[in-house]
Structures are given as C-alpha cells and as structure tokens.
C-alpha positions as CSV (number, residue, x, y, z in Angstrom):
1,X,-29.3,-4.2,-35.0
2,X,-32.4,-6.3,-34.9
3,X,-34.4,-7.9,-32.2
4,X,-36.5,-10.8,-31.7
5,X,-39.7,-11.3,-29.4
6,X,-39.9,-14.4,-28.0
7,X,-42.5,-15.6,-26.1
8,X,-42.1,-18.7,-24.1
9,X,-42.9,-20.6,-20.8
10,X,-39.7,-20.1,-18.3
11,X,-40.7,-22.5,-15.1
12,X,-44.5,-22.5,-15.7
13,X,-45.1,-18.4,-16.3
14,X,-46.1,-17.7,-19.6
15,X,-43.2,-14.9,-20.6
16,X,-41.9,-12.8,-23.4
17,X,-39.0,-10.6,-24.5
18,X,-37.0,-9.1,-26.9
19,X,-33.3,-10.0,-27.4
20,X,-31.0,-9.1,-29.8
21,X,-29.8,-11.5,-32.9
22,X,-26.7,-12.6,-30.9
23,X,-27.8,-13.4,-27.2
24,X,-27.9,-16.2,-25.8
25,X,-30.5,-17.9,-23.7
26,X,-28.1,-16.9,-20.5
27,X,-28.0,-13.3,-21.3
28,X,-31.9,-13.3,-22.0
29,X,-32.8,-15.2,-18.7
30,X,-30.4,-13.3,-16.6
31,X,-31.0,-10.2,-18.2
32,X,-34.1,-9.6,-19.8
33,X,-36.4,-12.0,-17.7
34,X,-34.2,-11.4,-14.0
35,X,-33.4,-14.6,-13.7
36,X,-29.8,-14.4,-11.8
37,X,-30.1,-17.9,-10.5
38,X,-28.5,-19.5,-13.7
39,X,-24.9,-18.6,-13.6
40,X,-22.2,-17.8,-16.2
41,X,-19.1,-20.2,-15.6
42,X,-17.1,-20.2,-19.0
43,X,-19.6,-19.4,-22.1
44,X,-18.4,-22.2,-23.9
45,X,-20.6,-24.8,-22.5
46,X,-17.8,-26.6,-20.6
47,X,-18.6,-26.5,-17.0
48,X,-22.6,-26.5,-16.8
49,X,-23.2,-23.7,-14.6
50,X,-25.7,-22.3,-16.8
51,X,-27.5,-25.4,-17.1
52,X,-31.6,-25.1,-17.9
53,X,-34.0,-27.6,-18.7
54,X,-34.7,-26.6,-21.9
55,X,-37.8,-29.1,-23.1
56,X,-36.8,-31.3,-20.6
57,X,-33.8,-31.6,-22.0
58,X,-30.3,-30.2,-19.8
59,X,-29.1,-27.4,-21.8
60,X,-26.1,-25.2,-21.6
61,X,-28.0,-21.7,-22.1
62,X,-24.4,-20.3,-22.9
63,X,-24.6,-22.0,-26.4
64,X,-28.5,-21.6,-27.2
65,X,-29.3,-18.3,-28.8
66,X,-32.2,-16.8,-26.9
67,X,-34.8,-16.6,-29.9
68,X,-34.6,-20.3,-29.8
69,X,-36.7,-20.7,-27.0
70,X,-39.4,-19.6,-29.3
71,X,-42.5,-21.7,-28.3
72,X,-40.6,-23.6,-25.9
73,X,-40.4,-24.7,-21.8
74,X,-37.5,-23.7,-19.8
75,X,-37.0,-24.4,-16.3
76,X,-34.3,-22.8,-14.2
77,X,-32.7,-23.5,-10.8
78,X,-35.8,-21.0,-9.9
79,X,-38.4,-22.9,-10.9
80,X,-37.5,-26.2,-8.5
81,X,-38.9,-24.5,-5.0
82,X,-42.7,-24.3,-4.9
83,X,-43.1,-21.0,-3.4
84,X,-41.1,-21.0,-0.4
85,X,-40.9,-24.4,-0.2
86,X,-37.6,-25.8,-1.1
87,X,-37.3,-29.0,-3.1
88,X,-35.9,-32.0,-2.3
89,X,-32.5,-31.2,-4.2
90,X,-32.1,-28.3,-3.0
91,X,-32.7,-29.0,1.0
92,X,-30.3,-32.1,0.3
93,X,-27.7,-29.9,-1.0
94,X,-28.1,-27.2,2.0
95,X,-28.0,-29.9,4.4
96,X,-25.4,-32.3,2.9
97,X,-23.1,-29.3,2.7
98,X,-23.1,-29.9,-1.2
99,X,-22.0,-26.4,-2.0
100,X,-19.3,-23.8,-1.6
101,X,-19.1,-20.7,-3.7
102,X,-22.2,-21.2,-5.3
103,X,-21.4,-20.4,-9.0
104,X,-22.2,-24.5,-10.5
105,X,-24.9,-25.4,-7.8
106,X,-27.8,-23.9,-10.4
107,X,-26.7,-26.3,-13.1
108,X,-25.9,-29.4,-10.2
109,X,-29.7,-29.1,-9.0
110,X,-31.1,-28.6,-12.6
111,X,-28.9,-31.7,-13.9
112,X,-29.9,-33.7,-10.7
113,X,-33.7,-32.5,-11.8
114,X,-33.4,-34.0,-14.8
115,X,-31.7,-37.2,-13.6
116,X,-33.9,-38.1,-10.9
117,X,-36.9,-37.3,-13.4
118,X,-35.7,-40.3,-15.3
119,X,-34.0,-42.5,-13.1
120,X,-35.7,-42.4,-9.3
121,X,-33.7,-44.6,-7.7
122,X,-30.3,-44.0,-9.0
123,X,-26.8,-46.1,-8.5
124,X,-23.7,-43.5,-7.4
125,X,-22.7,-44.3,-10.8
126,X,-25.3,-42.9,-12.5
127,X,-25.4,-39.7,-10.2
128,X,-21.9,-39.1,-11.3
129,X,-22.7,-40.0,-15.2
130,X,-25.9,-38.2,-15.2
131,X,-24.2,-34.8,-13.3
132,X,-20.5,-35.4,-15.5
133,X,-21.4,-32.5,-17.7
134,X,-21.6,-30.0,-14.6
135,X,-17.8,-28.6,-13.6
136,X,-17.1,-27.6,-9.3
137,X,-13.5,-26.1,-8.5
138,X,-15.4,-25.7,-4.8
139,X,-16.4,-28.8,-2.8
140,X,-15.7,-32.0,-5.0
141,X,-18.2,-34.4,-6.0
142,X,-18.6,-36.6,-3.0
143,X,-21.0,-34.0,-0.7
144,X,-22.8,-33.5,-4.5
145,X,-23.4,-36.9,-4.9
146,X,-24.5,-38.1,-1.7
147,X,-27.2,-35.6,-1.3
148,X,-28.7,-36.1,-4.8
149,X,-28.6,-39.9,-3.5
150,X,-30.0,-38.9,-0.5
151,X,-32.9,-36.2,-2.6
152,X,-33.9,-39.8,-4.8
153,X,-34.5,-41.4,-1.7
154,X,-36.3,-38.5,-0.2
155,X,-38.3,-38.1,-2.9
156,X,-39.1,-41.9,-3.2
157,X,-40.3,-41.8,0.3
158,X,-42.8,-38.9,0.1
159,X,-44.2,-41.0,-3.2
160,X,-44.3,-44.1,-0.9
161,X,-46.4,-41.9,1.4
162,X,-48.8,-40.4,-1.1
163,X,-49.5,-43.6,-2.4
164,X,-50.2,-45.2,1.1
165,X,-53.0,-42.3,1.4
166,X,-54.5,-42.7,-2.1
C-alpha cells in the first residue's frame, strides 16, 4: 500500500504527514496530526460534524481524501481559541447552553466561523441557512442560533471598540 506526504498549514502551524491512498482528511487530522476536536458523525458528509475550513471554504473532511490538502489551509474547531482564550463562538455556545453531547458542536462553531466571516451581522435566517448543513440529535437549533446571533454581535462590538481606539 502506498502513502502520500502532505505537507500543509492546519490552523496557522506549518504541518506534514503521511497517509495512506484511501484516508480521508478526518482520519489524517484525527489521526495523524491529533486533532480529536473534529468529530466523525456519519462518514458520508450528511450531518457536518466533521466540518473544517478547508481554504476558507466549510468542508466535510469525511469526503476529502487527506493528500488533498496538499498545499492547502485547514482550520479546525482547534484553531478558533487563541491560546487559552476562547473565541467569541465558542464562549457564546458555553454560555448560551448551545450544546449537549458534543459530537456536531466542532462543525456548528467552524460553520458559524465561516458565516460570520462573511456575513457580520447576520438575520436568524441566515444563521439557520448558513449552519443547515450541520445535523444535532442533542439540543435543537434555537440555543445554536441565538448564541451565534449573540457571537456576531459580540464580535461587532469588540470591532466597534478597536476602532474607537485607532
């Protein structure tokens, strides 16, 4: 069986491995790079649980073979906290009680990433249209919702603030 090295940036660190022919970005980042934070839900790119940033695009890692990421930029539910420092999202779903067993929150928070990257200041609707490709059996969607409503407008704020000092 062959293997592939691929060397890539996985949120900011420059990092390599090898993977076989048939893995998939999931088994890679879970496996080879220790990267448990991105979750296996149904492997067939249904419920968004594995969700990445792959390019800055929202990727199901479940259906992107690992030597894809050749050259490319991943982010993971990892790389959203700057150091200990939680972001937004995440504090937002801790306090909002946006979360239950855990399994889907990775791909929620990467999804909201992505969302509120693009749209600041989002309507409800386009929280639930921008996070419809991310699956919860847990909580609902209501607790999910409000606190990536309530992460836009934290995050609006602090750029309110840092432009008010500049």
């Amino acid at each position: 069986m062959s293997r592939t090295h691929v060397n890539c940036t996985v949120n900011g660190d420059e990092t390599d491995f090898l993977c076989e022919d048939g893995d998939s970005l999931l088994e890679a980042l879970r496996d080879k790079v220790g990267l448990t934070g991105v979750k296996e839900g149904c492997g067939t790119g249904d419920c968004g649980a594995c969700s990445v940033l792959l390019d800055d695009r929202v990727t199901c890692s479940c259906l992107v073979f690992a030597a894809e990421a050749e050259g490319a930029d991943v982010v993971t539910v990892e790389g959203l906290a700057d150091g200990d420092h939680l972001h937004p999202l995440q504090e937002c779903f801790l306090e909002g009680a946006a979360l239950q067993c855990g399994v889907c929150t990775p791909g929620f928070l990467v999804a909201a990433k992505a969302l509120l990257e693009h749209t600041p200041d989002p309507t409800e609707t386009q929280v639930r249209y921008g996070l419809a490709g991310n699956l919860c059996r847990c909580t609902g969607y209501d607790k999910i919702v409000r606190a990536v409503l309530e992460a836009a407008a934290t995050m609006r704020d602090a750029d309110t603030m840092r432009e008010a000092r500049a």
